[in-house]
C-alpha positions in Angstrom: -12.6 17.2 -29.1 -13.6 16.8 -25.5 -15.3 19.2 -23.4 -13.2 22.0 -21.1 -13.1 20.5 -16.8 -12.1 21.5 -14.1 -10.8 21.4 -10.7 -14.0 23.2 -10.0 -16.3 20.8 -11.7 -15.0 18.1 -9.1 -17.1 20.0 -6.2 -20.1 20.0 -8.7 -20.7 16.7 -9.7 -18.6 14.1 -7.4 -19.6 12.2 -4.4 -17.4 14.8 -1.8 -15.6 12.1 0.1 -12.1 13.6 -1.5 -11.1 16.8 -1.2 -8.3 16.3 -4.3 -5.1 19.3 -4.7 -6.7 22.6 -6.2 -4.4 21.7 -9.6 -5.8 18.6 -12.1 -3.0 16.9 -13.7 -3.1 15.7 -16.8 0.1 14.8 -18.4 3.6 13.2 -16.3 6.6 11.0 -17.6 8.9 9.2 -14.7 8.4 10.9 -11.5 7.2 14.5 -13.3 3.4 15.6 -14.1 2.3 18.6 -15.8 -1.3 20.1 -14.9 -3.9 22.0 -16.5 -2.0 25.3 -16.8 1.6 23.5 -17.6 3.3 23.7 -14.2 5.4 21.3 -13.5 5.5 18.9 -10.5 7.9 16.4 -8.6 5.7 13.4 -7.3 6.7 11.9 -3.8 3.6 10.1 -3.8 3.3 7.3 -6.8 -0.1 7.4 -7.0 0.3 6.8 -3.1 2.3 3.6 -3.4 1.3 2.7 -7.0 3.3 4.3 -9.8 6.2 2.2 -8.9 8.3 2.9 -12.1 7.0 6.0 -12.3 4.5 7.7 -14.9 4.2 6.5 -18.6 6.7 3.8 -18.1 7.6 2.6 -21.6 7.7 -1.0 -21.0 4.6 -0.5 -19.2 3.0 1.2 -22.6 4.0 -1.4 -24.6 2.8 -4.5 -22.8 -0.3 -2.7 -22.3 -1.3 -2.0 -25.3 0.0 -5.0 -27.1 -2.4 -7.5 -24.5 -5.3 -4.9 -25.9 -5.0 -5.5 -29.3 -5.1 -9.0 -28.8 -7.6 -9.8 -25.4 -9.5 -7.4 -22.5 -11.5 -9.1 -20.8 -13.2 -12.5 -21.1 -14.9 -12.9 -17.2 -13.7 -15.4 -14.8 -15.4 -18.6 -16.7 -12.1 -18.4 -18.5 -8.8 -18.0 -17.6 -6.0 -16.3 -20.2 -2.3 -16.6 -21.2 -0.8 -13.4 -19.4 -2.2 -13.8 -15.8 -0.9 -17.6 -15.6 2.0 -16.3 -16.7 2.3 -13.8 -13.7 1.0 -16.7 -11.0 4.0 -18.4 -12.2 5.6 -15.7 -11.6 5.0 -14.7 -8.3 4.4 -18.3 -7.1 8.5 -18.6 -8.4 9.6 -15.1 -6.3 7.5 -15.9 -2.5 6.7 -18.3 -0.6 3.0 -19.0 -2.4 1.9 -21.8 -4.1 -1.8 -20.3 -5.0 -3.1 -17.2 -6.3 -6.0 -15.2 -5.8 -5.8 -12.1 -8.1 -8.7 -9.3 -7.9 -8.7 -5.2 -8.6 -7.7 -3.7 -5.2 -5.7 -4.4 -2.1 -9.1 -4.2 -0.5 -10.4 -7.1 -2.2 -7.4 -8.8 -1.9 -7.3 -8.6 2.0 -11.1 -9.8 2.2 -10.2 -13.2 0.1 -7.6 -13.6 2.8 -10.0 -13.0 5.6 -12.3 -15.3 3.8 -10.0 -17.8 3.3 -8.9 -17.6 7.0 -12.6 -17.7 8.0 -13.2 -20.9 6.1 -9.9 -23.1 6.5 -10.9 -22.3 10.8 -15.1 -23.4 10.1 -13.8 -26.6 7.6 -11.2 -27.9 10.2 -11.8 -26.7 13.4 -15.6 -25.8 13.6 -17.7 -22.6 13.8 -15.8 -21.1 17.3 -13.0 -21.0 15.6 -13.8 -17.3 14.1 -12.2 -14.4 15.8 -9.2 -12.3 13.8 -7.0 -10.1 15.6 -5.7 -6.9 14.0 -3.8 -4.0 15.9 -4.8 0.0 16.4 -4.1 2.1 13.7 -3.7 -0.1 11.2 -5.4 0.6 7.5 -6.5 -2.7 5.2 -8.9 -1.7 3.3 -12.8 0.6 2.7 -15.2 -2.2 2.2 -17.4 -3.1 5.7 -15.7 -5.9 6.5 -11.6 -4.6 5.6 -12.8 -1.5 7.5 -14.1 -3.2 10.4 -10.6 -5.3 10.8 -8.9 -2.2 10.5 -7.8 -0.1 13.6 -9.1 3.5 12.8 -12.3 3.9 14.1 -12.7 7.3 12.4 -12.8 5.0 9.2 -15.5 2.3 10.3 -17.7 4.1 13.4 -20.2 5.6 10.5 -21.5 2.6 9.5 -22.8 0.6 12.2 -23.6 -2.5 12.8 -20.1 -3.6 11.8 -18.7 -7.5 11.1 -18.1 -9.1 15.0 -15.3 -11.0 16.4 -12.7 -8.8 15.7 -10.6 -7.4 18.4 -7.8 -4.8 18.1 -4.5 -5.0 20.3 -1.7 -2.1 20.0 1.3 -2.3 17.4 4.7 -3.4 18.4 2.8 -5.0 21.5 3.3 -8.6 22.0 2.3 -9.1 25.2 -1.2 -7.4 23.9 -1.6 -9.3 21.1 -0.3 -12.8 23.6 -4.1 -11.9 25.4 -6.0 -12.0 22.1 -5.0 -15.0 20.1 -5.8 -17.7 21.8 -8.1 -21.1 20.4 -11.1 -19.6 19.2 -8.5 -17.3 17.2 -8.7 -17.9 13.1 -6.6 -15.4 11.7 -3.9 -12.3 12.5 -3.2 -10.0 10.3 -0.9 -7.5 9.9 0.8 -4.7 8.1 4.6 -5.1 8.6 5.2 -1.6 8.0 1.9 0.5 9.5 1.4 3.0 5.8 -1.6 5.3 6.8 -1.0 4.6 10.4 1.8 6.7 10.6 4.5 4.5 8.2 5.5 2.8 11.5 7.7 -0.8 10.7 7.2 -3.6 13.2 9.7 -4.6 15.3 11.1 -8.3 14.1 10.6 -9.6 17.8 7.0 -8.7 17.7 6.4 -10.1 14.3 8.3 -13.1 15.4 6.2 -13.4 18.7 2.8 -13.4 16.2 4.6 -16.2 14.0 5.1 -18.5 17.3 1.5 -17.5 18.9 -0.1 -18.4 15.5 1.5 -21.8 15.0 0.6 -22.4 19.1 -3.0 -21.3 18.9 -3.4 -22.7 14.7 -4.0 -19.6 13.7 -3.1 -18.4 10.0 -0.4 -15.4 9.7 -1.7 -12.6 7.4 0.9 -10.2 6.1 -1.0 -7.9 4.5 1.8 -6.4 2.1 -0.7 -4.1 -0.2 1.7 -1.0 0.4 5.0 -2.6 1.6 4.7 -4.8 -1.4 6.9 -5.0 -5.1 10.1 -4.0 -4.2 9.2 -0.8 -1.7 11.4 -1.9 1.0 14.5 -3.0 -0.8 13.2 -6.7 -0.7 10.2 -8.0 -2.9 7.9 -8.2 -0.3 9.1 -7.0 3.2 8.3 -10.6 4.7 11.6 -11.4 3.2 13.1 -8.4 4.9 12.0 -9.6 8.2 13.1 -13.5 7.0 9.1 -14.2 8.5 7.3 -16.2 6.2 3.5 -15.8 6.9 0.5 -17.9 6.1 -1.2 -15.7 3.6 -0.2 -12.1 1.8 -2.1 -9.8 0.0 -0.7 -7.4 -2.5 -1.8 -4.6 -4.6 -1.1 -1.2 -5.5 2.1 -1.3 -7.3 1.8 -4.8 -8.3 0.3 -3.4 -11.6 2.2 -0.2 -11.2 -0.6 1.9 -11.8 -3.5 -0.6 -13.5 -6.0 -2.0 -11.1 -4.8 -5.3 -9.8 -4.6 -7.0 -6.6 -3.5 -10.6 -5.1 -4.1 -13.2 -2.6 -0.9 -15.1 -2.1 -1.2 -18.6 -0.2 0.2 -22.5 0.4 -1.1 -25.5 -1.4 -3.2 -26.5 1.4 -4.7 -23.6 2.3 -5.9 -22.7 -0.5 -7.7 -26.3 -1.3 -10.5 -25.0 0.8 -11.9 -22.3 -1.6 -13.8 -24.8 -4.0 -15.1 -23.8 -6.7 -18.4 -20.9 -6.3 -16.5 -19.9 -2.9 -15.0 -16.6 -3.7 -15.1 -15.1 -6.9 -14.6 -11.4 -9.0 -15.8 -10.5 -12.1 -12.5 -8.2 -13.2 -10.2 -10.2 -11.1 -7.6 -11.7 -13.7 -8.4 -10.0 -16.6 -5.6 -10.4 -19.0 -5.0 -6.6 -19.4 -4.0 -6.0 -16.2 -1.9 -9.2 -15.8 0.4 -8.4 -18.7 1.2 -4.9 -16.9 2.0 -6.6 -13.9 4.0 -8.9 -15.0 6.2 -6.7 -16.6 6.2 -4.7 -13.3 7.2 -7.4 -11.5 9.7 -8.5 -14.0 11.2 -5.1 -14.1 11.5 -4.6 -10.4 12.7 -8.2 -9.2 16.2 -7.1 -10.2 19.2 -6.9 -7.5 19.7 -3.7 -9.2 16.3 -2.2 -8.2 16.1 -3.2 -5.0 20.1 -1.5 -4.2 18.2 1.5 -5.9 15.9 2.0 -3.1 18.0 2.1 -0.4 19.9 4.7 -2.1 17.0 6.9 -2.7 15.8 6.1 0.6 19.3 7.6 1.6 18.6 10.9 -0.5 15.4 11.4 1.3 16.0 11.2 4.7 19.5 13.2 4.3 17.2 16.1 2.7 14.5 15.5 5.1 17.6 15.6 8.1 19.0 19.0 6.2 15.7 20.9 6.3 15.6 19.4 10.2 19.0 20.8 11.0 17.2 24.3 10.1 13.6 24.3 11.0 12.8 22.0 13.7 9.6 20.5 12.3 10.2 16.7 12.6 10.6 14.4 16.0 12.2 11.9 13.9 12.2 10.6 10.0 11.0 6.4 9.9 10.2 3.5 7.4 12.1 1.4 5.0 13.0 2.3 1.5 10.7 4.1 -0.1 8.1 4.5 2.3 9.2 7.0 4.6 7.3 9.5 6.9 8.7 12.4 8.7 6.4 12.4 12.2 6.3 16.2 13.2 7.3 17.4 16.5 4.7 19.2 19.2 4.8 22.1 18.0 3.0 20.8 14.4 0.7 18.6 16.0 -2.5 17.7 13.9 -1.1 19.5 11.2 0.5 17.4 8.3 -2.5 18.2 5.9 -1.2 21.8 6.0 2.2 20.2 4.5 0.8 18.6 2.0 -0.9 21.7 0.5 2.0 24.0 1.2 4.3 21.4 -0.7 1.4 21.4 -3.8 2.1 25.5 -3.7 5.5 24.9 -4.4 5.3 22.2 -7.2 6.2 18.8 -5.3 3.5 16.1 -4.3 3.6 14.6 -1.1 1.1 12.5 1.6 0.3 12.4 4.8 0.0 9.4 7.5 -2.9 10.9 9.6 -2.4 13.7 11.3 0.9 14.2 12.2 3.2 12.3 9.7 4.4 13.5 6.2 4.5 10.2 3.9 6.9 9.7 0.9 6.2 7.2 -1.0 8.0 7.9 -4.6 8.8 5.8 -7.7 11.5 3.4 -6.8 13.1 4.6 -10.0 12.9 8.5 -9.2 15.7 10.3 -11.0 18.4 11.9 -8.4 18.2 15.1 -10.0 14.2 15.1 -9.5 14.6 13.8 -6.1 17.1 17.3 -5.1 14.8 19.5 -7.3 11.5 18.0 -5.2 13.3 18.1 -2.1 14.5 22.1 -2.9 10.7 22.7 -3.5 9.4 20.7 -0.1 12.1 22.8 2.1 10.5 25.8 0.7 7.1 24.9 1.3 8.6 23.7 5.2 10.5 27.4 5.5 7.0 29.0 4.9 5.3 26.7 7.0 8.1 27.6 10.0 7.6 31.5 9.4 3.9 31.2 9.3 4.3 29.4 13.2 6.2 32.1 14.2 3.9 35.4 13.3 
């Protein structure tokens, strides 16, 4: 039997760059979990982005514990039956020709800056480097993802950072117009903003980045780790947009709660990266591409993807009830099932104090910096757990509203 933890023991013994809800979980089915004590709780967050079908998804189960009693892990000197099997299957649903699979959307988006860097120094020469990315924009923890990223808070620690990346503001085309230019390898961009604030690009601006690119022969990188698998009512929200881009990372709910991530790309491109070029240990292990292609196989339905707009529906009219009553939000944005709820002036700075009043009450939700609630559910959350979540989140707001008036 295994020793007695808890939420305690996390302030003890871990690295303190988390400050992780005051309850531990440790059981959930669909969009429910049960913690430590056996409350119950209604999860708006999916593993932020991940549990796409929700907790303890049967078909999930199954195909992962049928790959482990045949394969785990074998190391990338070999490949294996299930993760062709999902190449094929996402080379079939986009745009791609080639994948690059690896363990996190952070890995993912440093192939593609990789692979951007070296398609620009193979054809065009070494001045051919820069990447532009756009403030407030989130792709990843590792130096260079960081660096590329628009939140200084996130990269300004760790100093001296990757060069020749430049930053122009979101939604701004006539910005980003004075940043690509020749010497200009790669763009990349999230085409819904998910920790800067769940803010969706215009499709003029993300059309103005496809013309610039193909004038200045630069690559287009959608980077689609939280927009990705069906989150959007479309697949991948490039198709949404009807933009096809050069290269697309994905992650998160791709393995809809195992460790995956992907690199998606053209035949050409991707003839650069000869062998010894990039490479991951975990990437592609069979385990992980048997979940994920179940995921994807699950939610690649018409079905589904009519689901999330529906739920996207019950959110926003709950999150446009409480409105009506308390005043807290300036407006709800997003698309399907990544919404945020920005709060008005008088909340400024204070969305982490929603999160933990919502934890009080039994429902889980995010935050999008400082000032935006994120929701960011299951795409198969139950209705009923969606009005009983949203019932608990308009208490936690009503307290929230009497506390700002005492």
């Amino acid at each position: 039997m295994l020793p007695q933890v808890s939420r305690y023991d996390f302030d003890q013994w871990m690295v303190p760059v988390y400050t992780p809800a005051n309850f531990v979980p440790v059981y959930a089915s669909g969009s429910t979990l049960w913690d430590q004590s056996g409350q119950d709780y209604v999860d708006f967050t999916g593993g932020i982005a991940v549990n796409v079908l929700g907790h303890a998804h049967p078909d999930l189960q199954r195909a992962l514990t049928e790959q482990a009693e045949r394969l785990w892990h074998t190391g990338n000197g070999y490949t294996n039956e299930p993760i062709l099997l999902l190449a094929k299957q996402l080379i079939e649903a986009t745009f791609a020709d080639r994948v690059f699979f690896c363990n996190s959307g952070a890995e993912a988006n440093e192939a593609a800056l990789k692979l951007a860097r070296k398609v620009a120094h193979d054809r065009f020469g070494v001045n051919k480097s820069g990447i532009v990315a756009f403030t407030n924009s989130f792709h990843g923890r590792t130096l260079f993802t960081v660096s590329v990223g628009g939140q200084p808070t996130y990269s300004q620690d760790f100093a001296p950072l990757p060069s020749d990346i430049y930053h122009a503001s979101f939604n701004d085309l006539e910005a980003a117009a004075k940043l690509i230019n020749d010497h200009t390898c790669a763009v990349i961009v999230e085409p819904i903003q998910g920790e800067g604030g769940v803010l969706p690009a215009d499709g003029a601006f993300l059309r103005g980045l496809h013309t610039l690119c193909k004038k200045h022969k630069v690559l287009l990188i959608f980077d689609e780790v939280q927009s990705g698998v069906g989150r959007t009512g479309s697949l991948y929200a490039y198709m949404h947009y009807g933009i096809t881009p050069d290269i697309l990372t994905t992650a998160k709910a791709l393995g809809g709660g195992f460790p995956i991530g992907a690199m998606l790309t053209s035949e050409d491109l991707a003839q650069v990266m000869s062998v010894g070029t990039h490479g991951t240990t975990y990437g592609g292990n069979p385990l992980a591409g048997a979940v994920a292609y179940k995921v994807i196989q699950l939610i690649n339905q018409p079905h589904v993807m009519r689901g999330v707009i529906e739920r996207h529906k019950w959110i926003v009219e709950a999150l446009s009830a409480i409105n009506q009553r308390l005043h807290l939000f300036k407006k709800v944005r997003g698309l399907g099932l990544l919404i945020g709820a920005v709060l008005n002036e008088d909340y400024t700075g204070k969305a982490k104090e929603f999160n933990l009043a919502a934890a009080e009450q039994r429902v889980m939700v995010l935050t999008a910096g400082t000032n935006v609630v994120r929701f960011t559910p299951a795409l198969n959350i139950s209705e009923q757990e969606v009005k009983t979540g949203m019932a608990r989140f308009a208490v936690a707001c009503e307290h929230l509203a009497r506390g700002s008036k005492t």
